[in-house]
Steps between C-alpha positions, in 0.01 A plus 500: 500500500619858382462783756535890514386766724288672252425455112346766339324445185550784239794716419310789413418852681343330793695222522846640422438713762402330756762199468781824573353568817516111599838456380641789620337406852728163549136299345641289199295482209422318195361713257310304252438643135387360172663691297917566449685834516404655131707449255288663268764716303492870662621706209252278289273868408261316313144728443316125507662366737430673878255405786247748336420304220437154641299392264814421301737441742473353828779729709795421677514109629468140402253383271230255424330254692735503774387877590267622236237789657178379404200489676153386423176776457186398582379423132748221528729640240844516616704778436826691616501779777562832316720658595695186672750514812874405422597162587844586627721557805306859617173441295317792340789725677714429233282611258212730667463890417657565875281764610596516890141648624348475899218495528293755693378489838155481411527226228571284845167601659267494202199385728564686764500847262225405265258246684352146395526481090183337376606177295853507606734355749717841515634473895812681705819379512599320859753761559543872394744698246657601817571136552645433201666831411895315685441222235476762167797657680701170463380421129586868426844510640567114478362403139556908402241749378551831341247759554382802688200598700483859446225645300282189653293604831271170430795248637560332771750651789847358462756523734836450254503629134583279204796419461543610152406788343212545250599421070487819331211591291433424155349752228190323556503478895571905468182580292286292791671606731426923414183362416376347835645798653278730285165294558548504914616152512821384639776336346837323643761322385410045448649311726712243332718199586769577304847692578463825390860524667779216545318327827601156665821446279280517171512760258211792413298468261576562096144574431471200249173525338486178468413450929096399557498133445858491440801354772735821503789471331724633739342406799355804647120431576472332805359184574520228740745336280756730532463661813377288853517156320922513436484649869314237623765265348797646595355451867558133419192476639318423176487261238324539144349242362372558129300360248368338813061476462327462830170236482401507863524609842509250771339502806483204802208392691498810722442720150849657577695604229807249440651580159460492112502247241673606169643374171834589467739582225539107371089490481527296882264514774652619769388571889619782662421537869517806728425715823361767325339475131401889280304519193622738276406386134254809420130545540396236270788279567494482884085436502528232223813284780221555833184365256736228406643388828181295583523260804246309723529796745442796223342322238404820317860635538730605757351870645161412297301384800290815434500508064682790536849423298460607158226772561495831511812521188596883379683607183548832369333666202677771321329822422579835424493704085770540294538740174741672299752833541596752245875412500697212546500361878691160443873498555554113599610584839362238775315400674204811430286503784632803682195689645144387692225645703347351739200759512243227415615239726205552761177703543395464172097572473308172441747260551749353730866539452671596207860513340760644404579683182880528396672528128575157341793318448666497094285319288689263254350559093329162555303563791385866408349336148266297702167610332451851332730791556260741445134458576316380169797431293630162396729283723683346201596563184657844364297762632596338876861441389448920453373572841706277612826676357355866565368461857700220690723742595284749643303294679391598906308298715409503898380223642439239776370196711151572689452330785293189510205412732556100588201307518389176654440335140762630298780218561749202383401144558674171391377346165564114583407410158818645321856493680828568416811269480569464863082423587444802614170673363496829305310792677173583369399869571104521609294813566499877401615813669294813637284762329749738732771376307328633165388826640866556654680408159295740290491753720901495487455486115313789482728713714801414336349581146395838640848549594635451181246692314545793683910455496450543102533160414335397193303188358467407884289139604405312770710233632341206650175666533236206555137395654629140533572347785825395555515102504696222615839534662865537326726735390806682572362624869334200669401562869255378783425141437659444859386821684613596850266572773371379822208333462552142358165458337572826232906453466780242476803656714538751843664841422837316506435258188443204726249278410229457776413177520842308419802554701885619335308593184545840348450684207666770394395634109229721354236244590489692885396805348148624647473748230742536229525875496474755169857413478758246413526265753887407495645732815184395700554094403890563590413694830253219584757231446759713715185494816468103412878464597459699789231308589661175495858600673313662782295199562775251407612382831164394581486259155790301566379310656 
């Protein structure tokens, strides 16, 4: 029999994260990823080719059955998760846009600020920004964000600056900014997790276009693969197992926690036994493990006593209006998002929650010629090969995620009828989101195309402007299929990420997330995983046993 302190399952911004704190604390840990450290070629600046067009290529990571990203809808037809999470050492941090955002003290008290929610599930967090605020502190410092809070009185108190200052503005990020400024709103620099100065021994960023969906070629955004993870193994406190794809966690009679069961490299079963077992492998990832870890005890699941893992999933729609300038904006300088408001994050009228609204990142040729350039024209053929030519490089856009409502039937389940190679079943995605969630999104639409108008912008439209309700669960921000909470009837794990009702079981990923914020959830999932650690080390005497 194999044995470890801890294994922690998932290499990404959760997991990464909180396997540094453990190692770094005397714990040693087997970190457990399916993937291998990408070897996908970094200079390779290919327009077809990044984590923004996945319906061509599949991003950073092994491929085919061994780790494909599929999951099941409910129509039966099975289909890949657009836009997909790497399957590497550091996950979608390799890869992801790397906006470093908080979120704000009342996205953590939703309930408390706006009442009961007809039709959703929408709930406080177990603990307060307040609570959380030393964790974005370490992800800021210890993974590295550049940024700036001035010009924002919305945020959250902080008691250290970034560590890096903001990226300089480009042409684009100048017009919005004067142009926020002009309407009453107020702008301030993106956050980012990327070194807009040398940081941590790596260089600052070149301002490669080629960034979004792209590893850096010089290794200046910041991810868990190149920031806590080599810390955590020079502690020689932690050892990184890859291409490593974890089937089941096993529990004894008690229902305690006792380790994993994975395939390894060589395609072997293997057992892996611990004191201390975290679930890091993403929203979708870390629900699908629980809802397959079926024994006598927790035949529905481990934490499922209640029906409750794999509810209440969150994703982000992007809204927001994009047009045209007069002159030329486009000078292939990296990574583009420079400037955001966060005006219309709360007390909106009508609707709870909101979002952010920020410039976008560059847009390769292949992604801007999705559909028509200009409203009414063709989106093929010469007159789009025109527009394409006369306006690609003049193009300005603001834009954002809205914050979802969760609901009780808008979740992942297990499809038993179609596995994959190891006998695991796909996820099938069941139920639709909130009318709040439509209201919120167009509302944000309609702003940022008013915004643009008056700015002078020309041939302006809506951007993700919809009366559907979002569906199903997915996409590059997963969250909430294993809330916190207290009550064990309406969530999965306590305020520290420990699942109630089995014992050395954590989790420590998106899949916490009460609400998922009208921001990118990566500095929140990384301070999360940081409180996990905590967690665990301060409690780790008495789980020795």
């Amino acid at each position: 029999m194999e044995f470890t302190d801890a294994i922690v399952v998932g290499s990404g911004a959760g997991g990464g994260c909180c396997a540094k704190v453990l190692a770094a604390a005397g714990i040693h840990v087997v970190l457990l990823e399916r993937g291998e450290w990408n070897r996908t070629d970094p200079m390779g600046e290919d327009d077809l080719a990044g984590q923004r067009t996945p319906r061509l290529v599949q991003g950073p990571g092994p491929h085919g059955r061994r780790t494909r990203k599929e999951h099941f809808e409910n129509n039966g037809n099975d289909g890949v998760v657009y836009p997909n999470n790497a399957a590497c050492v550091g996950s979608g941090t390799v890869t992801y846009g790397a906006m470093g955002w908080r979120f704000l003290p009342d996205d953590f008290r939703l309930k408390s600020k706006y009442g009961e929610l007809a039709g959703s599930t929408m709930d406080d967090w177990p603990f307060t920004y307040d609570d959380l605020e030393p964790f974005y502190e370490q992800a800021e410092w210890e993974v590295g964000v550049a940024g700036s809070d001035e010009g924002n009185p919305f945020c959250g108190p902080r008691k250290k600056n970034y560590p890096m200052p903001p990226f300089p503005y480009t042409p684009e990020s100048k017009i919005m900014d004067a142009a926020f400024r002009q309407q009453g709103l107020h702008p301030f620099p993106t956050p980012l997790l990327r070194n807009s100065i040398p940081f941590n021994g790596r260089p600052a960023c070149i301002h490669n276009r080629f960034c979004v969906g792209y590893q850096c070629p010089i290794d200046a955004k910041n991810g868990t693969q190149n920031t806590v993870i080599p810390v955590a193994l020079a502690t020689g406190n932690l050892e990184l197992r890859t291409r490593c794809m974890v089937v089941e966690v096993m529990t004894d009679d008690t229902g305690k926690a006792i380790g994993v069961k994975y395939f390894d490299k060589n395609h072997q079963m293997q057992e892996l036994h611990a004191k201390v077992v975290v679930l890091a492998a993403a929203a979708l990832g870390t629900a699908r493990l629980l809802l397959a870890s079926k024994t006598t005890r927790f035949p529905n699941g481990i934490g499922n006593t209640h029906d409750v893992v794999g509810r209440n999933v969150q994703t982000h729609r992007y809204v927001g209006a994009k047009g045209y300038w007069k002159d030329e904006l486009f000078t292939e300088d990296g990574p583009g998002t420079n400037v955001a408001i966060c005006d219309f994050s709360h007390n909106n009228p009508g609707f709870v929650g909101g979002g952010i609204l920020h410039t976008d990142f560059q847009f390769t040729p292949y992604i801007f010629a999705n559909g028509s350039v200009v409203p009414g024209t063709s989106s093929w053929g010469q007159e789009h090969k025109d527009l394409m030519r006369r306006y690609y490089r003049r193009q300005i856009r603001i834009i954002g995620p809205i914050q979802d409502m969760p609901t009780w039937e808008r979740r992942v389940v297990l499809n038993d009828s179609a596995k994959d190679c190891w006998g695991l079943p796909f996820v099938r995605s069941e139920g639709n989101g909130h009318i709040n969630d439509v209201k919120a999104g167009n509302f944000l639409s309609d702003r940022a195309f008013e915004i643009l108008q008056k700015a002078g912008a020309e041939h302006v439209q809506h951007q993700g402007k919809s009366n559907n309700l979002p569906y199903g669960g997915g996409g590059q921000h997963q969250g909430g299929t294993c809330r916190m909470g207290n009550d064990p009837k309406t969530s999965v794990t306590n305020g520290w990420g420990k699942v109630h009702e089995t014992e050395n079981l954590y989790i420590a990923d998106g899949s916490l997330l009460v609400s998922i914020g009208g921001f990118n959830p990566a500095l929140t999932i990384m301070a999360l995983g940081f409180r996990v650690g905590e967690g665990i080390v301060r409690d780790w005497d008495s789980m020795r046993g």
